[in-house]
N, C-alpha and C positions, 0 to 999 in steps of 0.2 A: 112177537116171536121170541121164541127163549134163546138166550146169545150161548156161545161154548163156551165149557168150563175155562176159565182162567189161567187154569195148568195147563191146558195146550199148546198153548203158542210158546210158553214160557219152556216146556217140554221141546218141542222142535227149534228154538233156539241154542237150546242146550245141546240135542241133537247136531245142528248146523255148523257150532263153535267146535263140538267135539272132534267130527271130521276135518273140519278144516285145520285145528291145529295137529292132528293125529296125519293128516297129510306131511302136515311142516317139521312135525319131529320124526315121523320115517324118515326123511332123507337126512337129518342132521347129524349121526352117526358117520357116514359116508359122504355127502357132500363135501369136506374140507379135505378130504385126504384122496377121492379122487379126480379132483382140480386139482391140486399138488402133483399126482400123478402125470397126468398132462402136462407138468413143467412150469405151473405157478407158483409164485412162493408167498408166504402170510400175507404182503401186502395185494396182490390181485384175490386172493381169496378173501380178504376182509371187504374189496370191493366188491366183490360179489354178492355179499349179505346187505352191501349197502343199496345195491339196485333193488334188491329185493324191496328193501323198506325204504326208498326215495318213493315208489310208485305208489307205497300205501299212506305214504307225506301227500303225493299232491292228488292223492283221489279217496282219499277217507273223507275229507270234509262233501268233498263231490256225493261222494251215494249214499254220508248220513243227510245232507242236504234235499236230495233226488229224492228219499226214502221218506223225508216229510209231506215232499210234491204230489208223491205219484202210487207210495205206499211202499211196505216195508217186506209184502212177497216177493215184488216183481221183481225188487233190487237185490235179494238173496239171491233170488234164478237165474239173473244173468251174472253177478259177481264169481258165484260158485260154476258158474259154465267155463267165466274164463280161466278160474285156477286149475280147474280139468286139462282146459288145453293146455297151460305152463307146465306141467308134470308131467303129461305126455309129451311134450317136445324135449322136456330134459331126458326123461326115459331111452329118448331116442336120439341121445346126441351124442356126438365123439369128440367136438371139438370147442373149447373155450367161449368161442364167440356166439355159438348155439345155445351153450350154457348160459349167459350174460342173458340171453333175448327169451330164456324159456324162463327163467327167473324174475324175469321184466314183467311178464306176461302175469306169472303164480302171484306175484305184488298185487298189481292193477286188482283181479282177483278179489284175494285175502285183505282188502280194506273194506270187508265189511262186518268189522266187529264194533262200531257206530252204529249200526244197522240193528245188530243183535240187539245189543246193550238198550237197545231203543224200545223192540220188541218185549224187554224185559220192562223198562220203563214204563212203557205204553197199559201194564197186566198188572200192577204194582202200586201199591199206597206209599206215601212216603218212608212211612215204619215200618214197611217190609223189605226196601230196597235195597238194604244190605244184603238182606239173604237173600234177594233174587240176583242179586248181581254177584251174589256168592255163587252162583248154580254157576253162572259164565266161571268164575273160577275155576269150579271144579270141570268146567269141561275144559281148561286149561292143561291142568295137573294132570287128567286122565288121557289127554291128548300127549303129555312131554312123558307119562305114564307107558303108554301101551305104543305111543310111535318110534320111538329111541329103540326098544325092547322090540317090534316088528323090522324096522329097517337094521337094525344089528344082525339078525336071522336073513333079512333080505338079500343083505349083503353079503352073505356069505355066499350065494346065486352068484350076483353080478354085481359089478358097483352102480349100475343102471337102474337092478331090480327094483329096489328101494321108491323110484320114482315113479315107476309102472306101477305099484301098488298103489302109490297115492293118487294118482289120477284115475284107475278104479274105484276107489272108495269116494272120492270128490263126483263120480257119476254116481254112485249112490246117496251120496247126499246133495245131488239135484233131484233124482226122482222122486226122492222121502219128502223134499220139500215141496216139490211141486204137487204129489199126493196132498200132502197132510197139513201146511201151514196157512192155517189160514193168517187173513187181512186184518192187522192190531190198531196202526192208525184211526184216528178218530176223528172223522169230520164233523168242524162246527162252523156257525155262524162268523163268527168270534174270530176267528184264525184264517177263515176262507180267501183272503186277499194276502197275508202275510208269504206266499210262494210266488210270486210272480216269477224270481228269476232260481232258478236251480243254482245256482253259488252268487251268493252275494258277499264281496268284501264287508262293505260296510253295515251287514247285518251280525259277520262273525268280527267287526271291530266293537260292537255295540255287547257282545257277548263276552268279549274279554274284559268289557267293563263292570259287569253282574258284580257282583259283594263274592268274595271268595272263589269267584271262578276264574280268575286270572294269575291269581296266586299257587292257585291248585292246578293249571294248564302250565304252569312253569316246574311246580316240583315234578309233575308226567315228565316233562322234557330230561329231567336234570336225571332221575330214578333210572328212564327206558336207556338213555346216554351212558350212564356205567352198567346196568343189567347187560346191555347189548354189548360192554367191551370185554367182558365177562364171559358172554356167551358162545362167541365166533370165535375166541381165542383158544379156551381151555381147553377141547381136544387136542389143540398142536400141543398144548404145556403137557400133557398128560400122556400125549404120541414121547415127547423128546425126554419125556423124565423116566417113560417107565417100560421102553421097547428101545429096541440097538437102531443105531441109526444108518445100518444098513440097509438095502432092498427097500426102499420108501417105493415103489415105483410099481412092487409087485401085490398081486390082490391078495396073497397072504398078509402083508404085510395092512392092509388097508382093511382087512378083515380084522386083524388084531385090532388097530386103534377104533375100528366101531366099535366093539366092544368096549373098551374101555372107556368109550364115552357116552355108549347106553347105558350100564352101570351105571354110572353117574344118574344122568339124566333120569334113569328109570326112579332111583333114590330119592330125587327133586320131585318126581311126579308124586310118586309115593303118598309124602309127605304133605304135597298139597294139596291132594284128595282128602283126605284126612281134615288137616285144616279150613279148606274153602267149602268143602262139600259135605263136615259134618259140625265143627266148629264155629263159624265165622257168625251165626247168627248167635249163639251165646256169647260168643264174648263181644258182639258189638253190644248186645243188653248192658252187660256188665258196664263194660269199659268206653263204649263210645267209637264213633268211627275216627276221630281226630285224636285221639292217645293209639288206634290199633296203625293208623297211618304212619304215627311217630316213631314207635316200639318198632315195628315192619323194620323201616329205615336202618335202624339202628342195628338189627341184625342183618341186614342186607351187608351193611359198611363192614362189619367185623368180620361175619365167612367167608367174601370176596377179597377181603385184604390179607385174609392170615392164607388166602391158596397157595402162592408163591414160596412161603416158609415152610408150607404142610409138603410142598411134592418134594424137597428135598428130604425128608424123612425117610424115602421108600417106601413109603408103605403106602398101598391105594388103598385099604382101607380107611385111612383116617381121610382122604378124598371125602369118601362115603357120609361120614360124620360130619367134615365142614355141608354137604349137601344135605343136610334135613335141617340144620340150622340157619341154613340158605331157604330152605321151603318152607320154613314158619313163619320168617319175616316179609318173604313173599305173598306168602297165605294170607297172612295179615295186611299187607300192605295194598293189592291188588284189589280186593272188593272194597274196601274204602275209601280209597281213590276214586273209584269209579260212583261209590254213589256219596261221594260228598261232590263230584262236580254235578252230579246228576240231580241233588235235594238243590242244588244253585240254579239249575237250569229250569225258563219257564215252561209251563207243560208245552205248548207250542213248538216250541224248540230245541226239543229233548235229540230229536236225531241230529240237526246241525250240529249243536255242542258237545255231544258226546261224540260226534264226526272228528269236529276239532279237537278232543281229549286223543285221537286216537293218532289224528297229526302228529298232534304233541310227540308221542310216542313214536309214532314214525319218522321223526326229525331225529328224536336223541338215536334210532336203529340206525340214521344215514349216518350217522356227525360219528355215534361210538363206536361201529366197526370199522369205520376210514381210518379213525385214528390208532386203534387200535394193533391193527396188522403194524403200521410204521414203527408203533412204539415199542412192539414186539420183536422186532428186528432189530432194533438198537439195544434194547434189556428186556428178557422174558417177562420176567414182574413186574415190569412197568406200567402193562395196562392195568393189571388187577390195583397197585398202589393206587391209578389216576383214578379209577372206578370208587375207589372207596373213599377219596378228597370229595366228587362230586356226590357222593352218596350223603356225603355230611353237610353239605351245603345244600343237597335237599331236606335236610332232617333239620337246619335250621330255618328253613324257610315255613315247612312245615308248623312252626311254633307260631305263625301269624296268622293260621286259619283261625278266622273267627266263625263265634257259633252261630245258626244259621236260623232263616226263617224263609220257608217253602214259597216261590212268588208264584202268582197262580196264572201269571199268561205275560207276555211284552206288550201286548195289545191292550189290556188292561190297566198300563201303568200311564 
């Protein structure tokens, strides 16, 4: 029998990531400023970003894991079912603690970008894995692209709206998928006893031993830890630098700071569309995926660190300008990461590992907006200074990735 083209699945992955991040940047606009409303202040909203990515800490490894088990549709379908529900229960909530538990819910969810990454894995040679894990990029950028710029509009509705939309379009990307994805997993011989248990510690302690995979699941940690103090805060910086700090309460006023933080973000997307989804495979030819890692970094540390000095200027457009120098080193930095732990991982255990990359990431999302809201409350610039100290102690750890040789199974070794 003739198998499907190769682009398919690699297509509706792309598809899957799109929606799902285009769900999570609709409400990003609105999110911080109507919890505020309610009578929160930076530090329960930063907690609130952190439930979000606690859930996708300790269930990312779960359903790249699961996704090895059982296959890699079934775990999109139900993953994407629950982020449905989390958006609609936000949609429909008035009070804090509803928010807290529809957010809890949209997490559980949204960890299955292990799952993706895997699917792209699964469709993928090693020499192509940049640019397929390029494609999840740009379903990134087009997600922080078109969802900031939709929930900005949304929100000028309601501060609810924003949410209703997402959980719309998260049932369309369950029926797309359940239509159109097929099954990427690959069963052998070879591999067939390696699943016994759907999470096993001491398989993902065995994985953090690999040659460069352990070192590269620490710089994810250290990179998502300031990216995410960065993230959660910079609408309040850009609320209190460049709108009177009357009427916080009222939804003109909560409509004003969406804006100004889809701008932004739309700027960020922009630019990483560009980079991840038309660039990223020439210049890893070029330059390699362990210099685009480096370089990434490095402009990561310098746009996040100079934000603090920039909003004092007045002016939001030079905002604008630190944001596309922010989405080149992101550009850069995001699909190289993912496939240099990916060229580390054995085929076999391509979803666990990249499960665990996604931990990673989901650990520095708890750890850097917790901290962040407090340290925002003590001095505005202080998250973005702390963001750009750890940003540089990922770009030196970065400098001990060594070069790699593709191992062809755990079971073979």
């Amino acid at each position: 029998m003739k198998q499907k083209p190769q682009t398919s699945p690699m297509l509706i992955a792309f598809f899957t990531i799109f929606l799902d991040l285009l769900g999570f940047g609709i409400v990003i606009p609105v999110n911080s400023f109507y919890v505020q409303s309610l009578g929160a202040g930076p530090a329960v909203i930063a907690l609130l970003s952190a439930s979000y990515s606690l859930m996708q800490f300790l269930f990312a490894p779960f359903w790249g894991r699961l996704s090895d088990k059982i296959g890699r549709r079934p775990v999109i379908l139900i993953s994407v079912a629950a982020s449905c529900a989390g958006h609609l229960i936000f949609g429909l909530s008035s009070t804090i603690f509803t928010i807290f538990a529809a957010r809890i819910l949209a997490g559980f969810g949204n960890a299955n970008l292990g799952t993706a990454q895997a699917i792209i894995a699964d469709v993928t040679t090693p020499e192509n894995r940049a640019k397929g894990m390029g494609l999840i990029g740009a379903a990134f950028g087009l997600g922080f692209l078109l969802g900031p710029a939709i929930g900005g509009f949304a929100g000028q509705i309601s501060p609810q709206a924003p949410a209703l939309v997402a959980a719309a379009l998260a049932a369309v990307n369950f029926f797309v998928a359940y239509a159109l994805l097929p099954e990427t997993r690959k069963e052998n011989s070879e591999n067939s006893g390696h699943h016994k248990r759907t999470f096993s510690p001491k398989a993902l302690f065995q994985a953090v031993t690999l040659p460069n995979v352990g070192v590269i699941l620490q710089i994810s940690f250290l990179s998502t830890f300031a990216f995410s103090m960065f993230e959660v805060i910079v609408g309040l910086l850009m609320e209190r630098a460049y709108l009177p700090s009357v009427g916080r309460e009222t939804p003109e006023h909560i409509a004003a700071a969406a804006k100004l933080t889809a701008w932004f973000l739309v700027a960020v997307g922009i630019t990483a569309v560009i980079v991840q989804g038309g660039l990223i495979g020439r210049l890893t030819k070029r330059f390699g995926e362990t210099k685009l890692c480096r370089t990434g970094l490095l402009l990561m540390l310098l746009s996040i660190g100079a934000i603090p000095l920039t909003v004092k200027t007045g002016v939001y457009d030079h905002m604008l300008i630190l944001a596309v120098v922010l989405a080149i080193g992101t550009g850069m930095y995001n699909p190289s990461q993912s496939s240099l732990v990916s060229r580390a991982s054995p085929v076999d255990q391509q979803g666990g590992i990249l499960g665990l990359n996604q931990s990673m990431s989901a650990l520095g999302r708890v750890v850097g907006p917790a901290m962040s809201g407090f340290l925002f409350e003590i001095n505005q610039g202080l998250p973005f200074y702390t963001a750009a100290v750890v940003l540089g102690a990922a770009a030196t750890l970065a400098m001990f990735v060594k070069p790699m040789v593709m191992p062809a199974s755990a079971s073979s070794s």
